[in-house]
C-alpha positions in Angstrom: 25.8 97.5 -144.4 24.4 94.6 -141.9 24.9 90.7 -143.2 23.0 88.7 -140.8 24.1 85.1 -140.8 21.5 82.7 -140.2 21.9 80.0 -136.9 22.4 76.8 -139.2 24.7 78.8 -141.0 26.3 79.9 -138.0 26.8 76.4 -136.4 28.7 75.3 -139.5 30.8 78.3 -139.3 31.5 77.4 -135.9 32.5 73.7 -136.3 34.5 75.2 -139.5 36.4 77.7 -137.3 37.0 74.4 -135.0 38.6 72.6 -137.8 40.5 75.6 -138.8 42.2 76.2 -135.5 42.9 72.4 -135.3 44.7 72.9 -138.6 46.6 75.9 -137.6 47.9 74.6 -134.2 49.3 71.5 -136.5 51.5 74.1 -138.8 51.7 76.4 -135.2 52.6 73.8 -132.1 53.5 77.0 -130.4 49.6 78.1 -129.8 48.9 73.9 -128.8 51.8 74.2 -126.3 49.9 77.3 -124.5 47.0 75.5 -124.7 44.9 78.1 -126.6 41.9 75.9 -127.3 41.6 75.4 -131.1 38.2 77.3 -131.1 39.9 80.5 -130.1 42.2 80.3 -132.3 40.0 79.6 -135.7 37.3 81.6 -134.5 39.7 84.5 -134.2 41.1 83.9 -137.6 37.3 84.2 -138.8 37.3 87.2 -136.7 39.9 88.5 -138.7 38.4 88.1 -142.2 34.9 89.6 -140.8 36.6 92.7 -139.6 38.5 93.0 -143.2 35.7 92.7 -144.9 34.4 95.5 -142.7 37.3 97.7 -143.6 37.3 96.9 -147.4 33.5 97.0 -148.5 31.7 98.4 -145.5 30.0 95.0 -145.0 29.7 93.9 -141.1 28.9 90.4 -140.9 26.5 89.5 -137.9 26.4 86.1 -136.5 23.1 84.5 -135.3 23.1 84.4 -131.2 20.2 82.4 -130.6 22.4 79.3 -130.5 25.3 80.5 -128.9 22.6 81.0 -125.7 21.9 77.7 -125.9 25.2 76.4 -125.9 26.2 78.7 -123.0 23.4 77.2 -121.1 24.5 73.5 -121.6 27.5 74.3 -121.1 27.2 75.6 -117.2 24.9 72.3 -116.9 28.2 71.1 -117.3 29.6 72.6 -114.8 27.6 72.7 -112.3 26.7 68.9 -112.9 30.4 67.9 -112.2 30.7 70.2 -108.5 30.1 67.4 -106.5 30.5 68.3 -102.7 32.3 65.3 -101.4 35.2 64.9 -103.5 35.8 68.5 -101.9 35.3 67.0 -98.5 37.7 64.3 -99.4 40.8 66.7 -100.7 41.0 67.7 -97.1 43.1 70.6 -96.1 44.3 71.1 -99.0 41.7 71.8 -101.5 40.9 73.9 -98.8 43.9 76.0 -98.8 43.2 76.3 -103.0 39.7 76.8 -102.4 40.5 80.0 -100.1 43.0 81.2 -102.6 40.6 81.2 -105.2 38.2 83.3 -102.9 41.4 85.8 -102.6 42.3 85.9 -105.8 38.7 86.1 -107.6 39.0 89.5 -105.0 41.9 91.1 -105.6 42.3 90.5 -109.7 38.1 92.2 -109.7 39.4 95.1 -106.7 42.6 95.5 -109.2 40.4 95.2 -112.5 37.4 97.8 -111.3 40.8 100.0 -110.4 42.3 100.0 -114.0 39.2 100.8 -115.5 38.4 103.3 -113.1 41.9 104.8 -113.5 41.7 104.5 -117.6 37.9 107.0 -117.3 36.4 103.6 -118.6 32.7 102.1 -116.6 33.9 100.7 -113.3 31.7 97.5 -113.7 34.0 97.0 -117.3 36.6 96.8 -114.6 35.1 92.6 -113.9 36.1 92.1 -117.4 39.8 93.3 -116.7 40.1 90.8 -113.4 38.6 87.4 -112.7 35.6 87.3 -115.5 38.6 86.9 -117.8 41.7 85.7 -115.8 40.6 82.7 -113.7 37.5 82.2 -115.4 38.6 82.1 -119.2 37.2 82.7 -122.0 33.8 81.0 -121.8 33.0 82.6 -118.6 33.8 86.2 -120.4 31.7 85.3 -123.3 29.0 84.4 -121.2 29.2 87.6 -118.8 29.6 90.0 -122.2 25.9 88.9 -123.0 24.4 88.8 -119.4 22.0 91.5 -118.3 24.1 93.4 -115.7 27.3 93.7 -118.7 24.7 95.4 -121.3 25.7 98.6 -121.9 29.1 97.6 -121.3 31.2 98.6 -125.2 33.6 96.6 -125.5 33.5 94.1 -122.8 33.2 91.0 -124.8 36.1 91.7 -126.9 38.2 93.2 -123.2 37.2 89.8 -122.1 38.1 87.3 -124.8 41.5 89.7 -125.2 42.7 89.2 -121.2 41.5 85.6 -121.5 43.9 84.9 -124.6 46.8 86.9 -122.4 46.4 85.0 -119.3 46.3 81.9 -120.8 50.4 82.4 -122.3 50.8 84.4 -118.8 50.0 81.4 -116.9 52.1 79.3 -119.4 55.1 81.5 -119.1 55.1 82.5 -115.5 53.9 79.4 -113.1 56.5 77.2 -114.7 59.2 79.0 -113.4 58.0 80.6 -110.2 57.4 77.1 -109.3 61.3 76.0 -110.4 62.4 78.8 -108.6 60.7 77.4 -105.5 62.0 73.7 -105.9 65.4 74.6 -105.6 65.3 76.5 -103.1 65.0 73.1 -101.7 68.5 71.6 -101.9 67.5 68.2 -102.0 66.1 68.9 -105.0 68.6 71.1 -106.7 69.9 68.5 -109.3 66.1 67.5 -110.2 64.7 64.0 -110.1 65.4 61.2 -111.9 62.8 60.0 -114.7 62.2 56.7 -112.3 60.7 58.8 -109.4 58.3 61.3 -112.1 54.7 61.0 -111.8 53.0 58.0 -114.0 49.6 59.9 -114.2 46.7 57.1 -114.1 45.0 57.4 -117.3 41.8 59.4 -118.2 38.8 57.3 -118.7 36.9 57.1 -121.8 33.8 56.1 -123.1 33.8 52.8 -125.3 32.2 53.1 -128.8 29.4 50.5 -127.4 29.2 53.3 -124.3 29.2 56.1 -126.9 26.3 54.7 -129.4 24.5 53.5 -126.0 21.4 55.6 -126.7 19.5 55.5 -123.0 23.1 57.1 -121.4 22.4 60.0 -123.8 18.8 60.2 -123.3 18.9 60.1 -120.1 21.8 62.7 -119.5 19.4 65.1 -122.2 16.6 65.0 -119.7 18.6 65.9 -117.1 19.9 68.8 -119.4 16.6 70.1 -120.0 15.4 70.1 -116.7 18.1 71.9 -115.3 17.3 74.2 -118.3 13.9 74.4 -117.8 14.2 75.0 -113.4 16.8 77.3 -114.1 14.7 79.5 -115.7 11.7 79.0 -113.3 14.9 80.2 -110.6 15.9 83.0 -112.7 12.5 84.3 -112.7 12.1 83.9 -109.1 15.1 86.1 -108.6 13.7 89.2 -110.7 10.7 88.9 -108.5 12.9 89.3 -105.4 15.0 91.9 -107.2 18.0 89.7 -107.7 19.9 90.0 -110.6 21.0 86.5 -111.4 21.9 85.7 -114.8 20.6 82.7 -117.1 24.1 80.3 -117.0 24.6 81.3 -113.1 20.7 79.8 -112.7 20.8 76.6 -114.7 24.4 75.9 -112.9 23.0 76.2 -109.3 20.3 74.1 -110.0 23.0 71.3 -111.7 24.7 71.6 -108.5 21.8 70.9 -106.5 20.7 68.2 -108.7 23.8 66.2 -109.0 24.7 66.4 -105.3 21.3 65.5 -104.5 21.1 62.7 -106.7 24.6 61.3 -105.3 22.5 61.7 -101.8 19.8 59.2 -103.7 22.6 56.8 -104.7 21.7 57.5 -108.6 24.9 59.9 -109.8 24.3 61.6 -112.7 26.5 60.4 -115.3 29.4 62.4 -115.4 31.2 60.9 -118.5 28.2 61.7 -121.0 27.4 65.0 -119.0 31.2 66.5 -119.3 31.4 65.4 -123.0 28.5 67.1 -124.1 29.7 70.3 -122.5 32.7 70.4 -123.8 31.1 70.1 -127.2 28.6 72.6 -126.5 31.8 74.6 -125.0 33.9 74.6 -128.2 31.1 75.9 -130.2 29.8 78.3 -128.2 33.6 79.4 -128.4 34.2 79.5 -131.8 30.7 81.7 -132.4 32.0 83.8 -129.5 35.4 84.7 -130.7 33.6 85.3 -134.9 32.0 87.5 -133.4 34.2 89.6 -131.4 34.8 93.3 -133.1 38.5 93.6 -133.6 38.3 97.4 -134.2 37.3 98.0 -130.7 40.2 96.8 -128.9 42.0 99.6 -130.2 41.1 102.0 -127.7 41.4 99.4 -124.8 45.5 98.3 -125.9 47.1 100.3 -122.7 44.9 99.3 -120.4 45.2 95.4 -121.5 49.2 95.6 -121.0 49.0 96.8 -117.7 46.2 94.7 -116.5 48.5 91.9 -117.7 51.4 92.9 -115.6 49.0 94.0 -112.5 47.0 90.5 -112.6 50.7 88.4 -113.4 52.1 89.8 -110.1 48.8 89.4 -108.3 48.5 85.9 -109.1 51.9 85.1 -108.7 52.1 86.9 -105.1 49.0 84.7 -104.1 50.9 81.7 -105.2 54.0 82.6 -103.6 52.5 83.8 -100.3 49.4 82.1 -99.2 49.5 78.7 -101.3 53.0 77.8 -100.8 53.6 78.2 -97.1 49.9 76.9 -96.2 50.4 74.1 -98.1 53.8 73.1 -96.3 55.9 75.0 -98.8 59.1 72.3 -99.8 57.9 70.0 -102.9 54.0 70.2 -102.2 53.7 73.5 -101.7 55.6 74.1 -105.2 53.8 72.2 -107.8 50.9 73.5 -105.6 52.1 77.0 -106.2 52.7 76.4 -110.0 49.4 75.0 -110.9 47.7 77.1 -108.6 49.1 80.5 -110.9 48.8 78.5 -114.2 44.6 77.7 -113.5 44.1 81.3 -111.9 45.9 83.0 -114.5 45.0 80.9 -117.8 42.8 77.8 -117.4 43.0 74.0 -115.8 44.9 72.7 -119.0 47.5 75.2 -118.2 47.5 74.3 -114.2 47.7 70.5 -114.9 50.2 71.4 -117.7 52.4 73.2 -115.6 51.7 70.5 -113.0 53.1 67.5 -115.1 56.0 69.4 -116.3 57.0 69.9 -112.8 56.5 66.2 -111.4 58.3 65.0 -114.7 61.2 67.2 -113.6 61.0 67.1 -110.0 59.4 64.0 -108.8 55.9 63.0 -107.3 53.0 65.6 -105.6 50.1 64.1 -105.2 48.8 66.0 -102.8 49.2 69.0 -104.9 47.9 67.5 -107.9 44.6 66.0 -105.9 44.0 69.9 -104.1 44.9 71.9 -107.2 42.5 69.6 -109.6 39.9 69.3 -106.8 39.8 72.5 -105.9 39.9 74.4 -109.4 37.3 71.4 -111.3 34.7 71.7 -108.7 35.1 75.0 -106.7 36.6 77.8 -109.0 33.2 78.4 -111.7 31.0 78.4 -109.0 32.7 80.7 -106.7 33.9 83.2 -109.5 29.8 83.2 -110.4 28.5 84.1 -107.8 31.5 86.7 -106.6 31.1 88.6 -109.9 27.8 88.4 -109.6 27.9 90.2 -106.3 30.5 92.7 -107.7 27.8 93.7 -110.9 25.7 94.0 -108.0 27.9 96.9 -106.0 28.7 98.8 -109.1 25.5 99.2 -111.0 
């Protein structure tokens, strides 16, 4: 028996899921330390409980997904909105070097998902799911592919995606840290580590005031610029079907953000990024939380072999990209390794986990800013985009 859940109903759901991972990670610092985001972690609790109550009465609880479009939408705004073309420029060579191992790796962990799949009898296209939808994109990426028109017909993919997500994230945890150790002292300089004087201070994070938060014109301004990127994106998406291009809702309201926000730095009128990013991130963390409620536990069942050796296959991919092509183009020695180690921790999990990774490894070993400046750079402004429109061009071979 269907229980529909109505969207208002659904939103507090969401924000409850939010407070209930926040809660858990408290009594759990485990999940905090692998930076699972809080959302995942409630929502899959809530996940849980839906697919008991499945089990026990026969009652399948179905989640309104009329907001959780929305929220996708403003949430690749976001994103788009913050890939601003000349800090690239100004990284140099190496955001460079991490922006062509993103292309590499975006390519090998779809070649080595569509193989898996393939290899399993399951749809080659679910194959996307099993490489970079999941692994260097992360979970809201997967969540927004699952729904997209080229993954229809796809069973299973939003809970294959939201399942290698949750795996690469501790992967990324686990395995950059010590790849990147391993690195350092092969450096005998830096065998006996760095002393706490000589770790990196990191400059801190700006925030908005509470007379910059309740500053109404930032936030009306920054919701105009929302909706219009909402409003072309749609007029672009439509365009596309007419040429016969398959370009799904987020990946159209994020190329017009981009367009838009490195236009307007052109105009000398930036968009403003603090209000921008922190209504993304809100809209990201719900649209999370409703995603992972509404992922079907009892379909993973059938995918639980070919999730453990996509995690090996995609660990050693990642890890072999790292080792191989980031390290020695980046000048190997001290660079190159805290390069190395956030490279695998942001292509494998997420950019909490890179910079994680990062930090511990400056703490331990001393400054990298060059690393830090590429790796950040590079993944912030460079990786959505590219992994977009790559996946989109992958759909496009397989269907």
């Amino acid at each position: 028996m269907a229980a529909p859940v109505s969207e208002i109903w659904t939103l507090i759901l969401a924000v409850l899921a939010i407070r209930l991972g926040i809660l858990t990670h408290r009594v759990l610092p485990r999940l905090r330390e692998w930076n699972i985001p809080p959302a995942i972690t409630g929502g899959l609790l809530i996940a849980t409980l839906v697919t008991a109550a499945r089990e026990a009465f026969g009652i399948e609880i179905l989640f309104a997904d009329g907001i959780r479009q929305t929220l996708l939408l403003v949430f690749f705004v976001g994103v788009g909105l913050s890939a601003k073309f000349s800090a690239l420029f100004r990284g140099g060579l190496g955001v460079a070097v991490i922006c062509l191992a993103i292309v590499v790796v975006i390519s090998l962990q779809n070649l080595a998902g569509v193989a898996i799949a393939t290899g399993f009898g399951l749809d080659a296209a679910l194959g996307l799911f099993f490489g970079s939808i999941a692994f260097l994109g992360g979970h809201g990426t997967a969540a927004a592919w699952a729904q997209a028109a080229p993954a229809q017909g796809l069973g299973g993919a939003l809970e294959v995606g939201m399942a290698c997500a949750t795996l690469g994230l501790i992967a990324g945890g686990l395995a950059a840290g010590p790849l990147a150790s391993w690195l350092m002292r092969r450096e005998p300089r830096l065998a006996g580590g760095a002393s706490p004087a000589s770790a990196v201070i990191p400059e801190p994070v700006p925030h908005l005031t509470s007379s910059e938060l309740l500053n109404s014109d930032r936030w009306l301004v920054i919701t105009l610029v929302i909706a219009l990127c909402l409003a072309l994106g749609e007029v672009l998406r439509q365009w596309a079907a007419q040429a016969g291009i398959v370009m799904p809702g987020f990946l159209a309201v994020m190329v017009v953000a981009v367009v838009l926000t490195n236009g307007a730095d052109l105009l000398r009128h930036p968009v403003d990024m603090a209000v921008a990013e922190l209504t993304g991130t809100v809209a990201l963390r719900l649209f999370l939380a409703i995603s992972m409620m509404g992922i079907k536990l009892w379909e993973l069942e059938a995918f639980i072999l070919p999730l453990l050796v996509t995690l090996v296959v995609q660990v050693a991919i990642v890890c072999l990209v790292g080792l191989l092509l980031v390290y020695p183009l980046l000048g190997r020695g001290h660079e190159g390794a805290v390069a190395s180690g956030g490279f695998i921790g942001v292509a494998l999990g997420a950019m909490p986990v890179g910079l994680g990774v990062m930090n511990r490894l400056t703490a331990t070993f001393g400054p990298a800013p060059k690393a830090l400046l590429a790796v950040t750079l590079a993944a912030a402004l460079f990786a959505d985009t590219a992994n977009a429109l790559l996946v989109n061009l992958g759909f496009a071979l397989l269907n």
